[in-house]
C-alpha positions in Angstrom: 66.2 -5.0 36.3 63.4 -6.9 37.2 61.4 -3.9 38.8 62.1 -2.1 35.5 60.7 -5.4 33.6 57.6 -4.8 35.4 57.3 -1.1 35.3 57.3 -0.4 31.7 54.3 -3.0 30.4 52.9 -1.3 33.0 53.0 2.1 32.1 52.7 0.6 28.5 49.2 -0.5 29.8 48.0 2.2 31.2 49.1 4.3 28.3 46.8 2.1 26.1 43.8 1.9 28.7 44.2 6.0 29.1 44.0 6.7 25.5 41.8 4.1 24.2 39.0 2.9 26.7 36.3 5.2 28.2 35.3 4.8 31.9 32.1 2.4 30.9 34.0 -0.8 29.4 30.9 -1.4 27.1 32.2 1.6 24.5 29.9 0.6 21.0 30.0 3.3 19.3 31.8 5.0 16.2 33.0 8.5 17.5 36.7 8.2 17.6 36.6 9.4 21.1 34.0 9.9 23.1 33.3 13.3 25.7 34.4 11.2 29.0 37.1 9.6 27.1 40.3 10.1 29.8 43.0 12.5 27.7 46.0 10.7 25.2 49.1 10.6 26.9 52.4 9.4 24.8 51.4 10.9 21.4 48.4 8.2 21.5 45.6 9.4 20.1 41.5 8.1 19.5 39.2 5.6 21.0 38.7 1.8 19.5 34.9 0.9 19.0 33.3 -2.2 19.8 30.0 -2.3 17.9 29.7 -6.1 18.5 29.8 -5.8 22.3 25.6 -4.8 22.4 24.3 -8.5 22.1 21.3 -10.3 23.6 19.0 -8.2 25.5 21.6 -5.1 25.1 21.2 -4.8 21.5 21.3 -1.4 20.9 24.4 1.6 20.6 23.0 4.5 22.2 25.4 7.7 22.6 28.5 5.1 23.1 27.1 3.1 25.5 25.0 -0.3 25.2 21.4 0.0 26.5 18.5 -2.5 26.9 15.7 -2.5 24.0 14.3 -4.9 27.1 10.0 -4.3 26.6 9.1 -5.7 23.2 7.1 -3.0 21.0 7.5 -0.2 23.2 7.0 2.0 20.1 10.2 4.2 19.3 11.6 3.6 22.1 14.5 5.6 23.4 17.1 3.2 22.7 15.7 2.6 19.2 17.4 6.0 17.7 18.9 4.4 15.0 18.3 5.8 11.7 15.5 3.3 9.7 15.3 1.0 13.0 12.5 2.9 15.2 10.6 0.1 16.7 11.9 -2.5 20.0 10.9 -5.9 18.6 9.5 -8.9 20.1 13.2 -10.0 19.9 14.8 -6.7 21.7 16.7 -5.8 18.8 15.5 -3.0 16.9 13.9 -2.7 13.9 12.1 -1.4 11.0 8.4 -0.5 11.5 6.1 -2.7 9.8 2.9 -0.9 10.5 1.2 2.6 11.2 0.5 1.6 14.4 4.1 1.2 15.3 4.7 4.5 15.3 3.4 7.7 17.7 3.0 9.7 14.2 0.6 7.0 13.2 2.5 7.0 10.0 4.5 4.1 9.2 6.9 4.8 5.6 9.1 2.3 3.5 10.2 1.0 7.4 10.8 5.1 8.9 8.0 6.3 11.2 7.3 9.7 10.1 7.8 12.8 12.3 4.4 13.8 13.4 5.6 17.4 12.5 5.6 16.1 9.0 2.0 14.8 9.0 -1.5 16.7 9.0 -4.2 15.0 11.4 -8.3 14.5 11.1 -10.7 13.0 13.2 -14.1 12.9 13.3 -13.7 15.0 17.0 -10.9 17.9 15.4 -12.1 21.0 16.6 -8.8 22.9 15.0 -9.5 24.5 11.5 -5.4 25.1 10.7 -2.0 23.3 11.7 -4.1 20.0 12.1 -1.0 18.6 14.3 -1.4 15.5 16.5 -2.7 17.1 19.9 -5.1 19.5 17.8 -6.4 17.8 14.7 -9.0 19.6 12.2 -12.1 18.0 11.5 -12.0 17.3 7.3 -9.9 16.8 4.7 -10.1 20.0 2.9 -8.7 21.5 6.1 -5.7 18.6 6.1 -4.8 19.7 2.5 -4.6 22.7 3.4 -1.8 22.2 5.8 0.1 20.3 3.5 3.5 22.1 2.1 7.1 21.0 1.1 7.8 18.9 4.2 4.2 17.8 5.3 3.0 15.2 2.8 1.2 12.8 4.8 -2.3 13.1 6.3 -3.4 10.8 9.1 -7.4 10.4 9.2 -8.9 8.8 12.4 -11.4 5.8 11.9 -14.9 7.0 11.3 -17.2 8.7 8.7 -16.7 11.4 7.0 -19.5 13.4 5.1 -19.4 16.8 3.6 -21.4 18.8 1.0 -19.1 19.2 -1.9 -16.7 17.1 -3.5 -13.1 17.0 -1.6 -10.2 18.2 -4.1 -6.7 17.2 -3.8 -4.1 18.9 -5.8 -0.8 17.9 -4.2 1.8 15.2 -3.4 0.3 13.9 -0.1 0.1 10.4 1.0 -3.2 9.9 2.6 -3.7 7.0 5.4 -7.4 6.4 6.0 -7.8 2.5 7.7 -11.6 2.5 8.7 -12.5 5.7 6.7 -15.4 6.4 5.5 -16.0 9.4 2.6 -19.6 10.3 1.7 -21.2 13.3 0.4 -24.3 14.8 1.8 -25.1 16.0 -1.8 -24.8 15.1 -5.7 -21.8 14.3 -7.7 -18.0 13.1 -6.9 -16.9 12.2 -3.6 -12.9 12.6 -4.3 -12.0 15.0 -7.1 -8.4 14.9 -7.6 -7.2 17.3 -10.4 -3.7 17.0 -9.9 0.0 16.4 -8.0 0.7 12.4 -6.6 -1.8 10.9 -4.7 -1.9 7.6 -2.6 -5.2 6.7 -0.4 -4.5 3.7 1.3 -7.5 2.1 3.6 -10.4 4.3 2.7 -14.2 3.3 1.6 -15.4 5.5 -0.9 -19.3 5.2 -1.0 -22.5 6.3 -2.1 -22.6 9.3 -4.7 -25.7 10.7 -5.5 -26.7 12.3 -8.6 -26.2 11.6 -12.5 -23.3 12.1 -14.6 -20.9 13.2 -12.0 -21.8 11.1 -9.1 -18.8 9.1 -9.4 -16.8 7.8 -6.1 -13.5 9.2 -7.5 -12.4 11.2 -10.2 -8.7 12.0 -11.6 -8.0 14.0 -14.3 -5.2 16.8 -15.4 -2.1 14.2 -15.6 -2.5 14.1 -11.8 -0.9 10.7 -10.7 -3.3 8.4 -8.3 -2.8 5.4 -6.6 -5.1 3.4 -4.8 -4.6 0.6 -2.3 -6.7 -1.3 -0.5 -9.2 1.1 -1.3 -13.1 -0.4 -1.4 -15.3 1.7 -4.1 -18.8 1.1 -3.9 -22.0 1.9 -4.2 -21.9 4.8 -6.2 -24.4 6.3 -9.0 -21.9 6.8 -11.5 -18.7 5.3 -11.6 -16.7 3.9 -9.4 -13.5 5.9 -11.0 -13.5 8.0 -13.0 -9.9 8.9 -15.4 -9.2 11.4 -17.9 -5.5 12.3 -18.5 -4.3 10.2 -15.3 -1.6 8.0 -14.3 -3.7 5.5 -12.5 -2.6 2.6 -10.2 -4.7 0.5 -8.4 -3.2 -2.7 -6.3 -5.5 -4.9 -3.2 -8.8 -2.6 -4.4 -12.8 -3.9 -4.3 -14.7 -1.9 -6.7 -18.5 -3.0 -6.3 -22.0 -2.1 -7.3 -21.3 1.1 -9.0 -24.2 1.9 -11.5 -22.8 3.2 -14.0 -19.5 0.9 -14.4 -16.3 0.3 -12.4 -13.6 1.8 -13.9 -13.4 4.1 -17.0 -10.0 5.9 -18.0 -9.9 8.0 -21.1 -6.0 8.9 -21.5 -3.1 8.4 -19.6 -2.4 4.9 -18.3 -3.8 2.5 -15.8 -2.0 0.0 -13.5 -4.2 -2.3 -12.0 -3.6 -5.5 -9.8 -5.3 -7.9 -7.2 -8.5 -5.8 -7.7 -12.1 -7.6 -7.0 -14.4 -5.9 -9.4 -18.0 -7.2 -9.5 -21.8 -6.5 -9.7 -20.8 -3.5 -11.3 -22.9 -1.8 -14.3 -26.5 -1.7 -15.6 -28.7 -3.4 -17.7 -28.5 -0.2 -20.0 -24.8 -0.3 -19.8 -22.5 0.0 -22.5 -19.7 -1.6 -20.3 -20.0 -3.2 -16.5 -16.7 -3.5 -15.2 -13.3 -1.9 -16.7 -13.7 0.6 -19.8 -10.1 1.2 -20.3 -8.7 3.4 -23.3 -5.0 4.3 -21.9 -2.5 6.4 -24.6 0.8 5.4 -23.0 2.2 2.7 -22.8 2.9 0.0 -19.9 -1.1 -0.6 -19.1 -1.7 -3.6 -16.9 -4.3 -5.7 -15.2 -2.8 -8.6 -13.4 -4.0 -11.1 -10.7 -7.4 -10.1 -10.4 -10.9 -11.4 -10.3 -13.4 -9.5 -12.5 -17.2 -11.4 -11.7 -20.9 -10.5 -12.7 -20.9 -7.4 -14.1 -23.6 -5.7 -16.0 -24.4 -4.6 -19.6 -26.3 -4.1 -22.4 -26.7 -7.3 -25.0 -23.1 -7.3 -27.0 -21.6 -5.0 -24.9 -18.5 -6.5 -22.7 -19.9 -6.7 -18.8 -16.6 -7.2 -18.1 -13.6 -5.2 -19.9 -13.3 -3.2 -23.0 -9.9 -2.5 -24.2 -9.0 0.2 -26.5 -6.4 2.6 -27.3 -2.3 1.6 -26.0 -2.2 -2.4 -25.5 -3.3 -3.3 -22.1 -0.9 -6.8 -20.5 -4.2 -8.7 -18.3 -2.2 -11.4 -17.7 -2.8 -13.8 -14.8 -6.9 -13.2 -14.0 -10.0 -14.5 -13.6 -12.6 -13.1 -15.7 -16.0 -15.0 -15.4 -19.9 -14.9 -15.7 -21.1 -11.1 -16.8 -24.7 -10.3 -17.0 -27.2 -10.1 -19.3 -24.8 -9.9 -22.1 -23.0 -12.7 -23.5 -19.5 -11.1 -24.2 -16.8 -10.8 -21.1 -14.5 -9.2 -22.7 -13.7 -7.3 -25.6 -11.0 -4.9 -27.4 -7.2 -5.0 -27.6 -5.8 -6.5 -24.1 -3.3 -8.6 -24.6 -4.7 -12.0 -22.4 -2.1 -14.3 -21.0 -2.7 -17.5 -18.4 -5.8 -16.2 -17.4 -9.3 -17.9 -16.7 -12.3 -16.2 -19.0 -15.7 -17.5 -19.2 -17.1 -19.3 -21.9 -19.1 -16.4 -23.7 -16.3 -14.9 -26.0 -13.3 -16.6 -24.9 -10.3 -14.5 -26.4 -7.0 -15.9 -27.7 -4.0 -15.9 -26.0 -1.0 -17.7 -24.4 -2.5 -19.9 -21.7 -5.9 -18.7 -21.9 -8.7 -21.2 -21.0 -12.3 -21.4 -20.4 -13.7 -24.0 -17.6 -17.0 -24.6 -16.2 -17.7 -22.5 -13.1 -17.4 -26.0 -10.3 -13.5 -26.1 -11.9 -12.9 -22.4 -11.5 -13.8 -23.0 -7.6 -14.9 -19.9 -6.0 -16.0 -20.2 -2.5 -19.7 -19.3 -3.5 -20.5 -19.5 -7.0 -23.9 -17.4 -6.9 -22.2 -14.6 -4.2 -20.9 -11.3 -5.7 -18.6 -10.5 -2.5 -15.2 -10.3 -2.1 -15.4 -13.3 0.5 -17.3 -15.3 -2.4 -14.9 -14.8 -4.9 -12.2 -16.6 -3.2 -11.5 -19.9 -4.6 -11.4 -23.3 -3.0 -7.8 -25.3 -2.3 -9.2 -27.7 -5.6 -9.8 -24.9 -7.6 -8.4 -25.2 -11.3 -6.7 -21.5 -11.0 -4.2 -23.0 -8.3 -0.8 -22.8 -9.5 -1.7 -21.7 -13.0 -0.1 -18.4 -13.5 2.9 -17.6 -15.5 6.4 -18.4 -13.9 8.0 -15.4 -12.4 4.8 -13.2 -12.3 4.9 -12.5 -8.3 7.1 -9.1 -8.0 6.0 -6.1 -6.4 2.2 -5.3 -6.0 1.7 -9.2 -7.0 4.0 -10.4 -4.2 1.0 -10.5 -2.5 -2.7 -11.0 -2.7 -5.8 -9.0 -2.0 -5.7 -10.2 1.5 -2.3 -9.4 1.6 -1.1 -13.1 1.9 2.4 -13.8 -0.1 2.2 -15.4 -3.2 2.8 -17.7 -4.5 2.2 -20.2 -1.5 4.1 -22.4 -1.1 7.4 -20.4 -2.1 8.9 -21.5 -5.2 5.9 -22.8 -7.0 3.2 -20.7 -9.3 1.1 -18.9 -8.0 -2.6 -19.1 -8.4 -4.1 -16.7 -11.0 -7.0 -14.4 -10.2 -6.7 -11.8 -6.7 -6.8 -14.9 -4.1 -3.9 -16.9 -3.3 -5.0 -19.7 -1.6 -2.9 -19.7 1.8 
């Protein structure tokens, strides 16, 4: 009796460890039973998982078995398979990627790195002239869009300059990342001429259009949808953009010294937030800065600085509103040039700062003298001078709930507002 007491938890055991274990003890994963799973016995069927077993250094379920994300960012690393979690942390658990340079692709997308399959490459050294994969990039853009289909929608341009003879056209849904890029144009007219599809350009400098009525750094036209972020436009003959018909967004931008104006969009609607826009325009200018006339509705300009722009006598250096109302909620709009209007037209102003020419009505709106408004160099037209001091008067003055999305942060990037929970401070900067 007593050797059958002990016998049959026994066998009971084994039964269980047979059907439900594997030969490594530290089983994580989900597959009901995994290949070197020892065979039921007893009518006992499938494998028990034990996802919480991977902890500490061994944070990661890899084929059923716990393995060591050990090396912090050793870029998609092999026991960082997990969809959405490509990158070993600082931590050793895997996560997210949080910047292109996390990933071998170079393209980094809502926290996925991007097969480099799915991405065309340029560099100023490409020698290819198709494909444009990783280990053979092409040399221009125009051979990048080529390669772009159904599945490749990203292109991946190397740091450098960037100079051809006619304007570059995009027509497509492509996703362009351009950090330290430089376009140019060896001859007249547009730099980028995008006459349709969805377009992002995040990174680039667009600079130095030559010519007259068509040297502008970027046009969009043909209900082609374009954004724009942390894109610096400057320096052109014309315009910096140039919109007819187009869905245009524009977040963390630095639009600068274009002679002919900033912005102008005829049609479509505009989106614009934690842009710098200054020393744009002409003393023969009509309008310096933003000459917006959108025809649909939801038009913004939000948290942004708009600063010593250029026109004519009576003619707005800064913004002219027209057409669909236009929210500008939340800016600093101060001190055009040889005019004394700012701004004029149909926006809709709300908690923003406007100089004293032609201040306009609205909730919240107030004029100060320039020492108040606090910019770190009152006579600079940089990006750098247009900060604002920690005593300026646009700390903590913007409207109450006003920080989602593209105004969760600043044109630096920094989160706003700062400190959480507070206001945050109206115009592009947030003081840190």
């Amino acid at each position: 009796m007593r050797l059958a007491s002990l016998t049959l938890p026994f066998l009971a055991v084994a039964a269980l460890a047979a059907a439900c274990t594997k030969t490594n003890p530290d089983f994580c994963g989900s597959d009901p039973c995994p290949p070197d799973a020892p065979p039921a016995i007893d009518g006992m069927t499938g494998c028990t998982a034990n996802p919480g077993i991977c902890t500490g250094e061994a944070s990661t379920c890899l084929n059923d078995e716990c393995v060591d994300c050990g090396t912090a960012a050793n870029q998609e690393s092999a026991d960082c398979t997990a969809t959405g979690l490509p990158v070993c942390g600082a931590d050793h658990a895997c996560r997210a990627c949080a910047a292109d340079s996390e990933c071998t692709s170079g393209v980094c997308e809502s926290g996925t790195c991007i097969a480099a399959a799915d991405v065309a490459y340029v560099s100023t050294t490409g020698t290819a002239t198709t494909g444009c994969d990783l280990g053979a990039p092409c040399s221009t853009m125009a051979q990048a869009l080529a390669a772009i289909g159904t599945t490749r929608r990203f292109i991946n341009v190397a740091p450098g300059t960037y100079s051809v003879s006619g304007a570059t056209t995009i027509n497509a849904t492509v996703t362009i990342r351009a950090d330290g890029v430089t376009f140019e144009r060896s001859t007249n007219d547009q730099i980028l001429d995008v006459t349709g599809g969805n377009v992002t350009i995040i990174g680039a400098t667009v600079r130095g259009a030559r010519g007259g009525g068509n040297a502008d750094g970027i046009k969009c036209s043909n209900t082609a949808s374009l954004r724009l972020a942390r894109i610096t436009i400057d320096d052109n003959d014309d315009r910096g953009v140039d919109a007819s018909d187009c869905l245009l967004t524009m977040t963390r931008v630095l639009i600068t010294s274009n002679r002919k104006g900033g912005v102008r969009l005829e049609a479509g609607r505009i989106d614009v937030t934690n842009a710098i826009v200054v020393g744009n325009g002409g003393l023969m200018e009509s309008i310096g800065g933003l000459d917006l006339n959108p025809t649909m509705p939801n038009s913004r300009i939000e948290f942004s600085t708009i600063r010593k722009n250029i026109a004519m006598p009576g003619r707005p250096g800064a913004l002219d509103c027209s057409g669909t109302m236009i929210r500008a909620g939340n800016n600093i709009i101060y001190g055009s040039v040889n005019t004394d209007v700012e701004v004029l037209g149909s926006c809709e102003h709300r908690q923003s700062i406007v100089g004293p020419m032609n201040t306009p009505t609205g909730t919240g709106v107030q004029t100060l003298p320039i020492a108040d408004v606090g910019f770190f160099d009152q006579n600079g037209a940089t990006a750098a001078a247009l900060h604002i001091t920690s005593t300026s008067m646009a700390r903590g003055y913007a409207e109450a709930g006003s920080t989602t999305g593209d105004t969760a942060v600043d044109f630096d990037g920094d989160p706003r507002p700062s400190p959480a929970g507070g206001r945050a401070d109206v115009g592009a900067d947030e003081v840190p």
